[in-house]
Jmol script that loads the backbone (N, CA, C; Angstrom):
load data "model"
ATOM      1  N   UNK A   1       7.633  -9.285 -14.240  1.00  0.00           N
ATOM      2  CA  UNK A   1       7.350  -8.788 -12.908  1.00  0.00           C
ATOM      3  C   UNK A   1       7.651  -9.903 -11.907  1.00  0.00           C
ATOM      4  N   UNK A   2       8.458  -9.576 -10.684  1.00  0.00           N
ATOM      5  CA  UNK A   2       8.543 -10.575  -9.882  1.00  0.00           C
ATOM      6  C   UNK A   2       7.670 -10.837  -9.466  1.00  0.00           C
ATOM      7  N   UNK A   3       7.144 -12.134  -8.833  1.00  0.00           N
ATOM      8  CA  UNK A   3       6.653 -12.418  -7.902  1.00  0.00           C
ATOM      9  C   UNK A   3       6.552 -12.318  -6.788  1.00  0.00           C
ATOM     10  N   UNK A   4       5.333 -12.654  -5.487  1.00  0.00           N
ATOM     11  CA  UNK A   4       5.967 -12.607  -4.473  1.00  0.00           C
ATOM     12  C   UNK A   4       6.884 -13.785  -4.177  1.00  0.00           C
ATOM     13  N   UNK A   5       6.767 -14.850  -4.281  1.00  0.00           N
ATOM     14  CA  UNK A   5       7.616 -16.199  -3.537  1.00  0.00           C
ATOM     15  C   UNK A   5       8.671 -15.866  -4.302  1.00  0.00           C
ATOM     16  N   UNK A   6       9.498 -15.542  -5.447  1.00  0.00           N
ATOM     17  CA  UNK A   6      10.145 -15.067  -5.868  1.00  0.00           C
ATOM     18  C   UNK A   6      11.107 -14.094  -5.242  1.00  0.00           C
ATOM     19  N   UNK A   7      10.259 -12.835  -4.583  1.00  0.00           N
ATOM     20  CA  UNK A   7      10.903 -12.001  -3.701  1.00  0.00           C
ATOM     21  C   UNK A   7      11.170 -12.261  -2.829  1.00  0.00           C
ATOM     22  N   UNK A   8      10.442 -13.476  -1.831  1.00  0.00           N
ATOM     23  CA  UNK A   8      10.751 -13.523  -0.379  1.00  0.00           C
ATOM     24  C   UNK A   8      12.510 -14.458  -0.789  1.00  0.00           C
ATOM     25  N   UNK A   9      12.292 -15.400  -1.484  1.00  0.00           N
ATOM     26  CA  UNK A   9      13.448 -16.090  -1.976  1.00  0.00           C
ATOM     27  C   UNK A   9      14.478 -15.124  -2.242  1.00  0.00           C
ATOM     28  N   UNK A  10      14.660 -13.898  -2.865  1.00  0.00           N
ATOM     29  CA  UNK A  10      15.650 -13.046  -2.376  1.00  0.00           C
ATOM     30  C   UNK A  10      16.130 -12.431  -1.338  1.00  0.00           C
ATOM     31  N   UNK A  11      14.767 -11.919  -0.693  1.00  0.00           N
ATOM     32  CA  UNK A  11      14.976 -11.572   0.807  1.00  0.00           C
ATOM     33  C   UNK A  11      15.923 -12.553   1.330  1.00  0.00           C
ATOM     34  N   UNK A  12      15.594 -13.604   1.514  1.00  0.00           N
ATOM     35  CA  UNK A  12      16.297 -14.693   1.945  1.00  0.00           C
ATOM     36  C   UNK A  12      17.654 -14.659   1.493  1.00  0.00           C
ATOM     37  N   UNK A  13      17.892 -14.386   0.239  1.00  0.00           N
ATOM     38  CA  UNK A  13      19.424 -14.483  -0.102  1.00  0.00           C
ATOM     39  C   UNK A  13      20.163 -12.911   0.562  1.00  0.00           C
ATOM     40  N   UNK A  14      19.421 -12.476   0.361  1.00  0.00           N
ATOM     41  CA  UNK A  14      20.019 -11.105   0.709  1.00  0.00           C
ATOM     42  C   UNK A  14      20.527 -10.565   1.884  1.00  0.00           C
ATOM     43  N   UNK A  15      19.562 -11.225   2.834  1.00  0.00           N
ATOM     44  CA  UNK A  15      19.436 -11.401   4.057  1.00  0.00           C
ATOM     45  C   UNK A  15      20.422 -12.603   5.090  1.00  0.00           C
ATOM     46  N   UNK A  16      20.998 -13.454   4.207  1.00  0.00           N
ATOM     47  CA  UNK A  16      21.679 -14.819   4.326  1.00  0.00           C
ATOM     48  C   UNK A  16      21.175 -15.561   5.148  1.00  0.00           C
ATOM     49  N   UNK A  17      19.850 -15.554   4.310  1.00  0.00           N
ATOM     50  CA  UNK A  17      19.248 -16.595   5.550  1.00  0.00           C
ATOM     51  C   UNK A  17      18.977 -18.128   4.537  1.00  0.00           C
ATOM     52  N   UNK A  18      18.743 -19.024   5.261  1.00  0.00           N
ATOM     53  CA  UNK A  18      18.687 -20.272   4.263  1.00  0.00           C
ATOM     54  C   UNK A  18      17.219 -20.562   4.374  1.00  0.00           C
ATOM     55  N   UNK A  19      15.999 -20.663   5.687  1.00  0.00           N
ATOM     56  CA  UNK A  19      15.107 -20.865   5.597  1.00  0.00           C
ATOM     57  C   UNK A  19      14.063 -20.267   5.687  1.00  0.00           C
ATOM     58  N   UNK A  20      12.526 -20.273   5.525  1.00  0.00           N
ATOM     59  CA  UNK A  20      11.474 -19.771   5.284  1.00  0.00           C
ATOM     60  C   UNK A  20      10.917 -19.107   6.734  1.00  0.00           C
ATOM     61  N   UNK A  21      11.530 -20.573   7.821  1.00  0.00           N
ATOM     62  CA  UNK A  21      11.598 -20.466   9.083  1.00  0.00           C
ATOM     63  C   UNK A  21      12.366 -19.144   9.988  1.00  0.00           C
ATOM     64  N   UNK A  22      13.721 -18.893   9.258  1.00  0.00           N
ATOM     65  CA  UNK A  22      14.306 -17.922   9.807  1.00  0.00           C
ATOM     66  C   UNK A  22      13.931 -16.736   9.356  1.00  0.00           C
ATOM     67  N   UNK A  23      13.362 -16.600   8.335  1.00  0.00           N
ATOM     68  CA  UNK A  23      13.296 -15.404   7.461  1.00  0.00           C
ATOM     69  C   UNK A  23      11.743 -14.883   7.975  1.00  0.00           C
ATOM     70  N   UNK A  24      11.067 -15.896   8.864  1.00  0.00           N
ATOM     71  CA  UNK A  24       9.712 -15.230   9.529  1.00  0.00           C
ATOM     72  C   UNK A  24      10.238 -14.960  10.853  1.00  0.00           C
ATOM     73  N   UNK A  25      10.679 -15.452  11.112  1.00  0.00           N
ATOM     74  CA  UNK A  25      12.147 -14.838  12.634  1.00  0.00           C
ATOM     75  C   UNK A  25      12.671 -13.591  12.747  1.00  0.00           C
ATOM     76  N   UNK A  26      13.096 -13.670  11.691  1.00  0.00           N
ATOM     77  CA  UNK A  26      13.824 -12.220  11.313  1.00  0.00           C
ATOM     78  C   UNK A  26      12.426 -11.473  11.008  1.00  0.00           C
ATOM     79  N   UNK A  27      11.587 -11.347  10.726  1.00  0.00           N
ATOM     80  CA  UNK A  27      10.598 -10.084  10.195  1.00  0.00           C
ATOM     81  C   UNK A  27       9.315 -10.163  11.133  1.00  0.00           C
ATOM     82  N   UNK A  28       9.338 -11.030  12.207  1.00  0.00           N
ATOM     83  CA  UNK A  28       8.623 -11.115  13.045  1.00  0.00           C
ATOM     84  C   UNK A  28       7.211 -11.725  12.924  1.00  0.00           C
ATOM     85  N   UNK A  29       6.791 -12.902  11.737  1.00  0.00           N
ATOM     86  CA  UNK A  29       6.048 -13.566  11.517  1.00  0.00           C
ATOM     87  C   UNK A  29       5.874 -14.770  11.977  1.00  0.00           C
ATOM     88  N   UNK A  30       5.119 -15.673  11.354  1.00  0.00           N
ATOM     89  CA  UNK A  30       5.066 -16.851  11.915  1.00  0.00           C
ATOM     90  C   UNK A  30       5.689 -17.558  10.567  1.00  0.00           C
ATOM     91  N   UNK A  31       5.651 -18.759  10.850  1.00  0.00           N
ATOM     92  CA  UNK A  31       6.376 -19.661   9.297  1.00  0.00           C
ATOM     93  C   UNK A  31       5.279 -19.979   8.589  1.00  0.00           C
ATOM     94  N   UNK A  32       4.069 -20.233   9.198  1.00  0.00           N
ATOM     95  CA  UNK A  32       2.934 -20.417   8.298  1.00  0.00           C
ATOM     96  C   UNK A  32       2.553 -19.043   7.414  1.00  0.00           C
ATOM     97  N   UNK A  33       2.512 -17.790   8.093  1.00  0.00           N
ATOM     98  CA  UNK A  33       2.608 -16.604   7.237  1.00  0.00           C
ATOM     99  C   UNK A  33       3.145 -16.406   6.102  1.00  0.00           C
ATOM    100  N   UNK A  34       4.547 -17.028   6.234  1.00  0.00           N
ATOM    101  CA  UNK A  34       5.646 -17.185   5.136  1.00  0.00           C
ATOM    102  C   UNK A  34       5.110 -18.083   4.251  1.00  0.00           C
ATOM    103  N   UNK A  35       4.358 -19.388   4.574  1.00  0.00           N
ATOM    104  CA  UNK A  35       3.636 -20.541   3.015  1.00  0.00           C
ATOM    105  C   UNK A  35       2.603 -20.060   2.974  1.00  0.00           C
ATOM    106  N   UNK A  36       1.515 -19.329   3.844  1.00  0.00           N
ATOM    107  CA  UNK A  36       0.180 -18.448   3.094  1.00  0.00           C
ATOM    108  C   UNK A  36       0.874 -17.398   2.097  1.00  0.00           C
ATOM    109  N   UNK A  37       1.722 -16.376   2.081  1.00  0.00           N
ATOM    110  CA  UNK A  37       2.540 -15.880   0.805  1.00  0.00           C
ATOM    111  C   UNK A  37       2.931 -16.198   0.131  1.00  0.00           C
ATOM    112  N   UNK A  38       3.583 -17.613   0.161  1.00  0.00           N
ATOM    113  CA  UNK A  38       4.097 -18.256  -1.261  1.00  0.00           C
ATOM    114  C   UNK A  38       2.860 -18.937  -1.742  1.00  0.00           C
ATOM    115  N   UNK A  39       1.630 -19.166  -1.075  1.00  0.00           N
ATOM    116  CA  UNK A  39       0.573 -19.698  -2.136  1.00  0.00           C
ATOM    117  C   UNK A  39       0.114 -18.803  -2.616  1.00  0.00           C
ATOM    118  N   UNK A  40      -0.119 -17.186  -2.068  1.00  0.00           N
ATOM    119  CA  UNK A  40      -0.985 -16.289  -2.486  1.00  0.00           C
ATOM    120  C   UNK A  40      -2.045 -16.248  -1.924  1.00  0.00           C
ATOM    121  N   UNK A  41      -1.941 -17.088  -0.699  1.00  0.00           N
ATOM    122  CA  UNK A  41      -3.808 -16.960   0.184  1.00  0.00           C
ATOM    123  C   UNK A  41      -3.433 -15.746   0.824  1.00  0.00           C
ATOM    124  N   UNK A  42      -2.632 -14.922   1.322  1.00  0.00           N
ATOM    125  CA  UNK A  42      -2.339 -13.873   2.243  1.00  0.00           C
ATOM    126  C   UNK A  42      -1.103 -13.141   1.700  1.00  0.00           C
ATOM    127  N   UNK A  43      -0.970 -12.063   1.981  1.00  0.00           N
ATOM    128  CA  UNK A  43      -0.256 -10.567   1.434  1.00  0.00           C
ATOM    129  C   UNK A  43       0.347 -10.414   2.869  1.00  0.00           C
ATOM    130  N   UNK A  44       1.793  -9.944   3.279  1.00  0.00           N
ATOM    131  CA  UNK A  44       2.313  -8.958   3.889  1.00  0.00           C
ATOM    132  C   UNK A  44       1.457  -7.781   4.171  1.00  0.00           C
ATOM    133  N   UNK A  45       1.433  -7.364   5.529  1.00  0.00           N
ATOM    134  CA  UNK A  45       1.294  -6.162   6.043  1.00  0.00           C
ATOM    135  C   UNK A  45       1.949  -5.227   5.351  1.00  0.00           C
ATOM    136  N   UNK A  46       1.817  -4.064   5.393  1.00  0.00           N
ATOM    137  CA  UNK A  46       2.760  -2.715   5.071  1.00  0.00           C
ATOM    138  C   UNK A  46       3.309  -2.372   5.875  1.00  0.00           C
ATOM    139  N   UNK A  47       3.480  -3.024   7.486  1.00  0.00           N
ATOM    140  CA  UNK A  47       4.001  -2.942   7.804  1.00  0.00           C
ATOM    141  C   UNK A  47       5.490  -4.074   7.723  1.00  0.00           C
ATOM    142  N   UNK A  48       4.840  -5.206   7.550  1.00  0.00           N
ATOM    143  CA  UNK A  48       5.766  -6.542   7.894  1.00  0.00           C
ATOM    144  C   UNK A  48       6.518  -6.011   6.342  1.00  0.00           C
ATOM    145  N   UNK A  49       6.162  -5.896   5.057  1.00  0.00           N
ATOM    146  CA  UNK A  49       6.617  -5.422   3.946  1.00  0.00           C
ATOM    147  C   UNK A  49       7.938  -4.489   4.130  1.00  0.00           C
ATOM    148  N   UNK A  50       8.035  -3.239   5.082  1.00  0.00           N
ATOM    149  CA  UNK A  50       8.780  -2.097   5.158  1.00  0.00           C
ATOM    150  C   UNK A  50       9.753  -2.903   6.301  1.00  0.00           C
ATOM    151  N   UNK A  51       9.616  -4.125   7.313  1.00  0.00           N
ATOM    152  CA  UNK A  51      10.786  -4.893   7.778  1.00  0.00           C
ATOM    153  C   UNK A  51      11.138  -5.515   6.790  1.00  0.00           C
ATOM    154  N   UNK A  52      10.689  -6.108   6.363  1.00  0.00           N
ATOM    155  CA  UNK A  52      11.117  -7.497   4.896  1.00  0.00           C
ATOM    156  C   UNK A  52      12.519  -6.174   4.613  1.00  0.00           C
ATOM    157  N   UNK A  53      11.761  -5.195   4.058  1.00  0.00           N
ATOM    158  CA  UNK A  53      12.863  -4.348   2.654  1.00  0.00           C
ATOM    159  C   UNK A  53      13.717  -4.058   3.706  1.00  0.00           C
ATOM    160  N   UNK A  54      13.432  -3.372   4.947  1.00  0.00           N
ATOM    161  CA  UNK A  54      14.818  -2.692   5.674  1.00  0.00           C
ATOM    162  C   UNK A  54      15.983  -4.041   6.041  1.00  0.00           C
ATOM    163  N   UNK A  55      15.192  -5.561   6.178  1.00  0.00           N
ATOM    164  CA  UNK A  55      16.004  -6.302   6.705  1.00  0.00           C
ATOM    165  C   UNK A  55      17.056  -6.936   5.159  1.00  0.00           C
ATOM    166  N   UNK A  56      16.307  -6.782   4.324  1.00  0.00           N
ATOM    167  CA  UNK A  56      16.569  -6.755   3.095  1.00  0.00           C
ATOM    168  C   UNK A  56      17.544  -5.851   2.354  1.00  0.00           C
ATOM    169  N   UNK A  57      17.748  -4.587   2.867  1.00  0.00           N
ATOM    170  CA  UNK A  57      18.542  -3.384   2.050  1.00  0.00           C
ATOM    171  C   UNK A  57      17.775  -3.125   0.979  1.00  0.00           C
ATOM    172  N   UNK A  58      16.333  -3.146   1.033  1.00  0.00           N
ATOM    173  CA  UNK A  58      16.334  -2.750  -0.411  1.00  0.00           C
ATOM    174  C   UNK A  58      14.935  -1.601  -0.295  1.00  0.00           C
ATOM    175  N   UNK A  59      14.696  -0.850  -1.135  1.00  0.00           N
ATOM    176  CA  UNK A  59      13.826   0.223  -1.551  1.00  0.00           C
ATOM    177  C   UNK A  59      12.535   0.037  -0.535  1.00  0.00           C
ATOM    178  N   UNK A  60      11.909   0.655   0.640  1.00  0.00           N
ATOM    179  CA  UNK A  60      10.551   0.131   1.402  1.00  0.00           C
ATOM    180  C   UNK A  60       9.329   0.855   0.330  1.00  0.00           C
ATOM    181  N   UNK A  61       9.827   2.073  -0.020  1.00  0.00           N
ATOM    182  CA  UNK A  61       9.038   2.795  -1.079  1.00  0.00           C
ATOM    183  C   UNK A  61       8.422   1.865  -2.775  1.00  0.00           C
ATOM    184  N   UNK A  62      10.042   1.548  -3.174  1.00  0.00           N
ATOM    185  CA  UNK A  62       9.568   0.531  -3.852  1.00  0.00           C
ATOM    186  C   UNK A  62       8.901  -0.803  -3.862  1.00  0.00           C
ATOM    187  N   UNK A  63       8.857  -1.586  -2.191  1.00  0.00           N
ATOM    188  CA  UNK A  63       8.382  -2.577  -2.161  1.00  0.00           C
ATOM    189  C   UNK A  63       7.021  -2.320  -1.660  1.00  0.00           C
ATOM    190  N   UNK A  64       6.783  -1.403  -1.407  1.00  0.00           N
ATOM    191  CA  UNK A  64       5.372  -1.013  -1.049  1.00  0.00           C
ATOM    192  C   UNK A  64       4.126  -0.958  -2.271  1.00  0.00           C
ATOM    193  N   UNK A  65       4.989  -0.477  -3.057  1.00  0.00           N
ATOM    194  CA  UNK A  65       4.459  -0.383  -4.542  1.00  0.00           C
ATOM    195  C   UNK A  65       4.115  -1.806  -5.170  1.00  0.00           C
ATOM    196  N   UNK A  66       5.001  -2.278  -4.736  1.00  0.00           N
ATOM    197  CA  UNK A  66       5.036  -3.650  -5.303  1.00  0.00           C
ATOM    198  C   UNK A  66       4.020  -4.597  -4.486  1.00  0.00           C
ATOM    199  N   UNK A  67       4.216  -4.297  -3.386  1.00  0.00           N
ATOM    200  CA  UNK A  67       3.090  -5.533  -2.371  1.00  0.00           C
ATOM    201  C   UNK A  67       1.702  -4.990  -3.420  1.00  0.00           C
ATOM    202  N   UNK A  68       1.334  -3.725  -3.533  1.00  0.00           N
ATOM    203  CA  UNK A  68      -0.281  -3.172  -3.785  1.00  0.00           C
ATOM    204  C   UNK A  68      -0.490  -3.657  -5.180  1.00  0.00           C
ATOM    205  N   UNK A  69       0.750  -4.031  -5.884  1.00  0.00           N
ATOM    206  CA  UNK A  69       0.695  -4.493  -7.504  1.00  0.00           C
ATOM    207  C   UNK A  69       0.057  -6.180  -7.115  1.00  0.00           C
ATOM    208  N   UNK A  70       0.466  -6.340  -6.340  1.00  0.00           N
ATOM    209  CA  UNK A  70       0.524  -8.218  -5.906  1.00  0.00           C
ATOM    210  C   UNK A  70      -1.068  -7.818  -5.094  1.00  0.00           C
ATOM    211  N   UNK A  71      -1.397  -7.416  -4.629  1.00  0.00           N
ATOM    212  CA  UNK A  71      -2.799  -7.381  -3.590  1.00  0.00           C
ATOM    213  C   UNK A  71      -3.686  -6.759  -4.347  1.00  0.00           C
ATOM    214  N   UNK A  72      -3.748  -5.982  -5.431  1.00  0.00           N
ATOM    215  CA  UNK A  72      -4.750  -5.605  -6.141  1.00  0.00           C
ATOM    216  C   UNK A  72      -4.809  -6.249  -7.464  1.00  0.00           C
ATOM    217  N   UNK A  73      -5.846  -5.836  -7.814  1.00  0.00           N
ATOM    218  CA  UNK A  73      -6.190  -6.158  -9.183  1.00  0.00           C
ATOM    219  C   UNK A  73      -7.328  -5.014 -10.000  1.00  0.00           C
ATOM    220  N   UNK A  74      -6.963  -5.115 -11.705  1.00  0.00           N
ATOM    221  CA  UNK A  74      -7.958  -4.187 -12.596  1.00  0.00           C
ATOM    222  C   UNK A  74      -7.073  -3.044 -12.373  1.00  0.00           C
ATOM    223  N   UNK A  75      -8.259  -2.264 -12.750  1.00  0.00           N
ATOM    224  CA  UNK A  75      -7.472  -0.946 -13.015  1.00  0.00           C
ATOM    225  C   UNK A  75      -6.562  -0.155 -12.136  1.00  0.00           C
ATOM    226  N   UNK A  76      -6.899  -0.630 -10.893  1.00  0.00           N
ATOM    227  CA  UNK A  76      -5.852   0.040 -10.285  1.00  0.00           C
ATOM    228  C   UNK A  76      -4.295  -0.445  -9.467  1.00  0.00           C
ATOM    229  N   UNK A  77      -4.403  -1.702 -10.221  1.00  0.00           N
ATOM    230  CA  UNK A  77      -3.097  -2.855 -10.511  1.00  0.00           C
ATOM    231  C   UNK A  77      -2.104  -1.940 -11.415  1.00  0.00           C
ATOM    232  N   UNK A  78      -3.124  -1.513 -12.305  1.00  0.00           N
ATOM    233  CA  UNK A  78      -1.835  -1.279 -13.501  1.00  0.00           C
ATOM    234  C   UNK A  78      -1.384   0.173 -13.148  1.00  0.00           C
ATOM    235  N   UNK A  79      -2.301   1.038 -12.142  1.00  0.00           N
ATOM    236  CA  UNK A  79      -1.829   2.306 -11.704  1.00  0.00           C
ATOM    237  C   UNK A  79      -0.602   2.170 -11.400  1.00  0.00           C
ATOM    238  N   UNK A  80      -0.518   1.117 -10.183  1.00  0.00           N
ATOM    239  CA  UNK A  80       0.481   0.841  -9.295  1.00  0.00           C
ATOM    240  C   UNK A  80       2.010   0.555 -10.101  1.00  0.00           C
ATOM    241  N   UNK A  81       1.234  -0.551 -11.097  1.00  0.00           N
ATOM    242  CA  UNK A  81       2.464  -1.278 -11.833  1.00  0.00           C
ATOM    243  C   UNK A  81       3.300   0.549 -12.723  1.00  0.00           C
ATOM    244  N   UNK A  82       2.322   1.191 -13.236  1.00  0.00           N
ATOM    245  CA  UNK A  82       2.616   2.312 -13.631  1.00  0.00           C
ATOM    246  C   UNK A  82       3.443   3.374 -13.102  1.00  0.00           C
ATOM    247  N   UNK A  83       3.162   3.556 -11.766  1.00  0.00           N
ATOM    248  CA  UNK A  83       4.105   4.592 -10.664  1.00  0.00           C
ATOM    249  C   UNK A  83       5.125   3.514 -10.455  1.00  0.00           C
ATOM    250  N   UNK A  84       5.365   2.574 -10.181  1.00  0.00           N
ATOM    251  CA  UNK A  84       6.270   1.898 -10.248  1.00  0.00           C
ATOM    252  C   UNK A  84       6.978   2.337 -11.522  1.00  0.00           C
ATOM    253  N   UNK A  85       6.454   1.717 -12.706  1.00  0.00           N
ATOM    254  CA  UNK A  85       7.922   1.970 -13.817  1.00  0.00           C
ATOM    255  C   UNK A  85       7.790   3.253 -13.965  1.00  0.00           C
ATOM    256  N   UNK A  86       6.892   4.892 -13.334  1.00  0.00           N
ATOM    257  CA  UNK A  86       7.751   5.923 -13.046  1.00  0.00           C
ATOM    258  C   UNK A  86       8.449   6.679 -12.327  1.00  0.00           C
ATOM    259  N   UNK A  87       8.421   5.816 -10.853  1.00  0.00           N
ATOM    260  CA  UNK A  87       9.394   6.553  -9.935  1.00  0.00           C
ATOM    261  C   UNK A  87      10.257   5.528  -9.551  1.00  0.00           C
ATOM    262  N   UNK A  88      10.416   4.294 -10.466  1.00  0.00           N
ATOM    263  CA  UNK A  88      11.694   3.359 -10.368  1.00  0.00           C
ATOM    264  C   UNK A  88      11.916   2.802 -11.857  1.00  0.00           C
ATOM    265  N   UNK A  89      12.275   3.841 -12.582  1.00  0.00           N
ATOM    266  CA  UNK A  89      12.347   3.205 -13.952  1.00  0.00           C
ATOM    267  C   UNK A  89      13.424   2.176 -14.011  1.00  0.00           C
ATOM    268  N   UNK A  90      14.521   1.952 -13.162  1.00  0.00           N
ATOM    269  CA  UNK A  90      15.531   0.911 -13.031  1.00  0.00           C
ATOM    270  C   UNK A  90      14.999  -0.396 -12.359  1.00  0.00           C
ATOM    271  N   UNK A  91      14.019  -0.339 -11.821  1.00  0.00           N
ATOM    272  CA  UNK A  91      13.603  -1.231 -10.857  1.00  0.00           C
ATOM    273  C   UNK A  91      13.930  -2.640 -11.310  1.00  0.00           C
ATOM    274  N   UNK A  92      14.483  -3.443 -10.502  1.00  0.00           N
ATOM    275  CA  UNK A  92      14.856  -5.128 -10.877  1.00  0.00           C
ATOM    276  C   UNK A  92      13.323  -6.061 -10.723  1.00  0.00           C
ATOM    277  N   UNK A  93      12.288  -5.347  -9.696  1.00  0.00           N
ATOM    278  CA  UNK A  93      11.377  -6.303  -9.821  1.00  0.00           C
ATOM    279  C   UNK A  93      10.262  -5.790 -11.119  1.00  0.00           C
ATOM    280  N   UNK A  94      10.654  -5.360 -11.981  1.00  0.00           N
ATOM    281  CA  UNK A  94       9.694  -4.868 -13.485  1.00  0.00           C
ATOM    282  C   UNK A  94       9.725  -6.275 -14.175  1.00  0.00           C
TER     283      UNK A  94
END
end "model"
wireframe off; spacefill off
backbone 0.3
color backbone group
């Protein structure tokens, strides 16, 4: 399962951006927002999440799924992780 700092690091490639700095530019954050996510003290909005993916090209449905896999925990972690591998059985972040 990806990670988040993992994902934003694609965003970033995907996005052609080189820094942590631009990539909270582009999605309308701050840069400290961007290192509270790579430690895991703080989660993306659902909203800031559905810019990330659109600025990203990639699935907002699927990354939505994915932020609630990363922000929850117990039983209803593995729900999430679950609708995930069934309404994206291809999914790259599994």
């Amino acid at each position: 399962m990806i990670e988040l700092g993992n994902f934003l690091d694609l965003c970033k490639e995907r996005t052609n951006t080189v820094t942590d700095s631009n990539l909270a530019r582009k999605i309308d954050v701050t840069r400290s927002s961007i290192t509270l996510y790579r430690k895991g003290a703080s989660f993306p909005s659902d909203a800031t999440m559905v810019v990330l993916a659109k600025r990203a090209k990639l699935n907002s449905d699927e990354c939505l799924l994915l932020l609630n896999i990363w922000r929850t925990e117990g039983a209803a972690r593995k729900t999430y992780k679950r609708m995930l591998k069934r309404l994206y059985p291809g999914s790259g972040f599994l």
